[in-house]
C-alpha positions as CSV (number, residue, x, y, z in Angstrom):
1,X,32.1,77.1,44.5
2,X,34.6,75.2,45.7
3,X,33.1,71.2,47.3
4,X,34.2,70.3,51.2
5,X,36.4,67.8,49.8
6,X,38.3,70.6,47.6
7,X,38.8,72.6,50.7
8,X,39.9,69.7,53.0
9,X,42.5,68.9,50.0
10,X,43.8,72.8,50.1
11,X,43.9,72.5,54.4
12,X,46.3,69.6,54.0
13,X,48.0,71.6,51.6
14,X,48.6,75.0,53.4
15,X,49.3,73.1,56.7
16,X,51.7,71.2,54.6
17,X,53.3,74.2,53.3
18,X,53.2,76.1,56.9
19,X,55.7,72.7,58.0
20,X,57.6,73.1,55.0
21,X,58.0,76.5,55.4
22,X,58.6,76.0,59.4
23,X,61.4,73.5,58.5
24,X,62.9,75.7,55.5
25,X,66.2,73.2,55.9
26,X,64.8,69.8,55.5
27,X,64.5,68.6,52.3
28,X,62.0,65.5,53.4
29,X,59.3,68.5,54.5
30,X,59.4,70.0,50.7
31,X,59.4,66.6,48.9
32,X,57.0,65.9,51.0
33,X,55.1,69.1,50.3
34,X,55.5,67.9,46.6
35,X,53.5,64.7,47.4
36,X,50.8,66.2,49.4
37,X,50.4,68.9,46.4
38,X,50.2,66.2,43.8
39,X,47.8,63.8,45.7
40,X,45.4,66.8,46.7
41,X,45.6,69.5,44.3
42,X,44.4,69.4,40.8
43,X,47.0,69.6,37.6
44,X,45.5,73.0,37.2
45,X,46.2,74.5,40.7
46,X,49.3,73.0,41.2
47,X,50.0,75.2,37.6
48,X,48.7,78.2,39.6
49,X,51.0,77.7,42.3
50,X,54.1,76.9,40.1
51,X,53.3,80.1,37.9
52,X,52.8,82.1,41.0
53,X,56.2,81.1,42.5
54,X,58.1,81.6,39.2
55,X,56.8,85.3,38.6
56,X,58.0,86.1,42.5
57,X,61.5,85.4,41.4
58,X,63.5,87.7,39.8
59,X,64.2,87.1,36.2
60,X,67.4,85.5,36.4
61,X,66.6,83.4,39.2
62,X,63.5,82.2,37.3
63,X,65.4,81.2,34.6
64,X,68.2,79.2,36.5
65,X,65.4,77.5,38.7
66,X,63.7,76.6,35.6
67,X,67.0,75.1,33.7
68,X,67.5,73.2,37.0
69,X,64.5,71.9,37.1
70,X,64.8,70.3,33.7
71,X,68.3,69.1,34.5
72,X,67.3,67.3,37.4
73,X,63.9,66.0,36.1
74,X,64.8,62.5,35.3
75,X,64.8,59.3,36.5
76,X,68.5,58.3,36.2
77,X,70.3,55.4,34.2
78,X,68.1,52.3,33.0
79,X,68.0,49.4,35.1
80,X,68.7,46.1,33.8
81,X,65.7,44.8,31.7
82,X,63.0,42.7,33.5
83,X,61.0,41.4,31.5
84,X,61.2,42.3,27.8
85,X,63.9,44.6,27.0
86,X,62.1,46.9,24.3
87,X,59.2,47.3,26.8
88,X,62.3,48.3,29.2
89,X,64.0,50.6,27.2
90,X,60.9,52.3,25.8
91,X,59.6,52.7,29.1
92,X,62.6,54.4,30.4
93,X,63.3,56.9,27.3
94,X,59.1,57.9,27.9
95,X,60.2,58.9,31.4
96,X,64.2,60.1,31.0
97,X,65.4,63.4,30.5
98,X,66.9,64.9,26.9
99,X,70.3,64.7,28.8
100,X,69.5,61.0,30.2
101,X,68.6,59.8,26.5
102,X,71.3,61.6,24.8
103,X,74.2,60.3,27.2
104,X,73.0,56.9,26.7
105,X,72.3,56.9,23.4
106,X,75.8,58.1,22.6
107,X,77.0,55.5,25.2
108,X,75.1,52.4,23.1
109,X,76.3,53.9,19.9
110,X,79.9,53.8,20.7
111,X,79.9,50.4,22.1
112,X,78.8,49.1,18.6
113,X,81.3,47.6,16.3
114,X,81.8,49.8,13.3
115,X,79.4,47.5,11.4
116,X,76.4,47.2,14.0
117,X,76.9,51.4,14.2
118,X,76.8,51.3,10.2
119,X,73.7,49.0,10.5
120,X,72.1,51.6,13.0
121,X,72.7,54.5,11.2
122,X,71.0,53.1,7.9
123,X,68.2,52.3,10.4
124,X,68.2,55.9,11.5
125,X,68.4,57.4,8.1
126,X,65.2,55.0,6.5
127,X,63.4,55.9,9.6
128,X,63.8,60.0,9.3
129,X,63.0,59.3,5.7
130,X,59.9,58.1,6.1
């Protein structure tokens, strides 16, 4: 049975959805569909939803929605550190995408001299040993 609360949370929701819907061109109304979803809809009914959605694609739209989605799901290049820079850069590579961290970590790497990249790959190689 589903609490008054619950329900209120899904009315926000579908009326949310109905303006998105209504303004199918503005991308404000679908992030802000996005937010309303996340702040009133459980992890496990926003899964519903998404799983819905994807299965009403066709197949190779699914698939190109979902590669997109992983391309774009990041949150961009690291900012200059605040406070401690470890905390910093852990921080970010917990939150970037595989493409974010590999493009900076080749970026860093590079801009080693040959010794500091020698250094860092003897790092690397005790660490994967271990």
């Amino acid at each position: 049975m589903t609490s008054k609360s619950s329900q209120e949370n899904q009315g926000r929701v579908t009326r949310m959805m109905g303006h998105a819907l209504t303004l199918c061109d503005d991308a404000r109304a679908w992030d802000g569909l996005s937010f309303i979803m996340r702040n009133h809809l459980s992890g496990f009914e926003r899964a519903c939803l998404f799983v819905a959605t994807a299965r009403s694609l066709d197949p190779d739209d699914r698939c190109h929605v979902l590669r997109e989605l992983e391309r774009r799901e990041g949150v961009g290049m690291p900012l200059p550190p605040f406070f401690d820079q470890i905390d910093d850069a852990t921080w970010w590579a917990s939150h970037a995408s595989i493409e974010e961290r590999k493009a900076v970590l080749v970026a860093a790497f590079t801009s080693l001299p040959a010794r500091k990249q020698g250094d860092f790959l003897a790092f690397a190689n005790r660490r994967s040993a271990a």
